[in-house]
N, C-alpha and C positions, 0 to 999 in steps of 0.2 A: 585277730584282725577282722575289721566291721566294713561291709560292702562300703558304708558311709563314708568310710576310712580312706578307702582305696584313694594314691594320688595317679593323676591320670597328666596324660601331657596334655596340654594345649594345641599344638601341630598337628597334622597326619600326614606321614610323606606322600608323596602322589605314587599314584599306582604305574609299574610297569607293566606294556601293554605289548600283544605281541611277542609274547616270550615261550608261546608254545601253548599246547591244552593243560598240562598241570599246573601252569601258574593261574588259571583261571578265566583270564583275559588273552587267549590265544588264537589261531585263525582269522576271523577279522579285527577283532579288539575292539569290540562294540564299536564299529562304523560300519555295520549292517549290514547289507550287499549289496556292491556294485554302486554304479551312481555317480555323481558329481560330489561328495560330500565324503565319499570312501575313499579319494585316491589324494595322496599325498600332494600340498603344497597349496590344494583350493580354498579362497575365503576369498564370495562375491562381496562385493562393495556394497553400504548401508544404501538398502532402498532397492537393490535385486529382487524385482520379481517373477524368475525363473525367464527371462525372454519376453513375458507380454509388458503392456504398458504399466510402468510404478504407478503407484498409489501417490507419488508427492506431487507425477506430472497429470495425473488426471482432474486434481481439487485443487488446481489453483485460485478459483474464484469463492471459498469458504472466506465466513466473517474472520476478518484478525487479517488479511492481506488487503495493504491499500497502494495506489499507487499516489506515487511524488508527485504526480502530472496534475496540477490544476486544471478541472476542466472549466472553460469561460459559460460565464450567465451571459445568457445572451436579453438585452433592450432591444425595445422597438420602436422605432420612429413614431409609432402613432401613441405609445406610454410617454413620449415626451411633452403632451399639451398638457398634461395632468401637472406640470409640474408652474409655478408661479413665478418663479424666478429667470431672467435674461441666463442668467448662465448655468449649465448643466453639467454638473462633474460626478466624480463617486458618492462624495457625502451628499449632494441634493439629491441623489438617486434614493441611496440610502434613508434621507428624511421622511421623502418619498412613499418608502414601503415597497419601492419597486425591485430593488435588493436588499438581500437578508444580510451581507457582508459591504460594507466598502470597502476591504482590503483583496477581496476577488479579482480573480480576471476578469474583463467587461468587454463586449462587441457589441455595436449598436447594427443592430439588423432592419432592413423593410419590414414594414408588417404595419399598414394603417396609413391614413396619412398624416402630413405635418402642417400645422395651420401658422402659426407663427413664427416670427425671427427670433432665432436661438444662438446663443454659443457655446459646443460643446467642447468639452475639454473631458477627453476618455483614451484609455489605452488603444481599441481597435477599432475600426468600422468598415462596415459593409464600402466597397466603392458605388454602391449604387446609393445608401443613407447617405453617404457625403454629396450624390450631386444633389437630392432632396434636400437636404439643408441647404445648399448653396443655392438653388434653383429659389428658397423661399427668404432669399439674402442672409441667412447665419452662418457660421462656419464654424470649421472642425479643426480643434489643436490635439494635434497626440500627446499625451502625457504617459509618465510612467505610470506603475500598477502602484496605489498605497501601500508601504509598507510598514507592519505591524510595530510596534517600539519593543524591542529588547525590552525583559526583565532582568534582574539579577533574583537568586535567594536571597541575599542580605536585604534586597531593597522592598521584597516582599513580607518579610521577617519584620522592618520597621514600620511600612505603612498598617 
């Protein structure tokens, strides 16, 4: 018989632990002394760091965490002469240059003044930018936020 030869099992049963000093693993049975980790029945919960503050509640503001929460681009009544048209809504904004999405939240805030008659038609505004507009005879319709169109994969598959 050749070492090479030898067949061996695949398995190895687990060791008993605790069965005295000749079995090898006796007295503590390798759980070391004393401690939270030596006494029978303890297993802290994923993310236990012995009592101070985890690691997962310290970093919550790392890249790869975003929130749901649209926050609103906020217009300014004095960005609204730049624009050439009577009526003012997402996509003029958007033609614009004045926002980078039309499908954003949108609040039209003070900041400048308003020289001409407008009609805005935007999700939110300031109560003070609605009397400026009204003060210069235009007025303010609230509209919902643009919403994006659904794709499918099949539909992107064909186009």
């Amino acid at each position: 018989m050749k070492f090479n030869e030898l067949k061996t099992t695949k398995s190895r049963s687990s060791r008993r632990v605790g069965r005295g000093i000749s079995a090898g693993r006796g007295k503590t049975a390798g759980r070391g002394t004393k401690g939270q980790k030596a006494r029978a029945g303890s297993s802290s919960k994923p993310g236990f760091a012995g009592g101070q503050t985890p690691m997962i509640q310290k970093l919550p503001k790392l890249p790869g965490f975003k929130s749901h929460h649209p926050k609103a681009v906020n217009v300014y009544t004095g960005e609204l002469d730049k624009l050439s048209g009577k009526i003012v809504d997402a996509n003029a904004l958007y033609e614009a240059g004045i926002i980078a999405d039309p499908h954003a939240k949108i609040k039209l805030v003070v900041k400048g003044d308003l020289t001409k008659k407008i009609t805005v038609k935007l999700p939110s505004a300031s109560k003070s930018a609605i009397a400026s507009i009204e003060a210069k005879g235009g007025t303010f319709e609230k509209t919902d936020r643009l919403q994006k169109k659904k794709t499918t994969k099949s539909a992107e598959k064909k186009s």
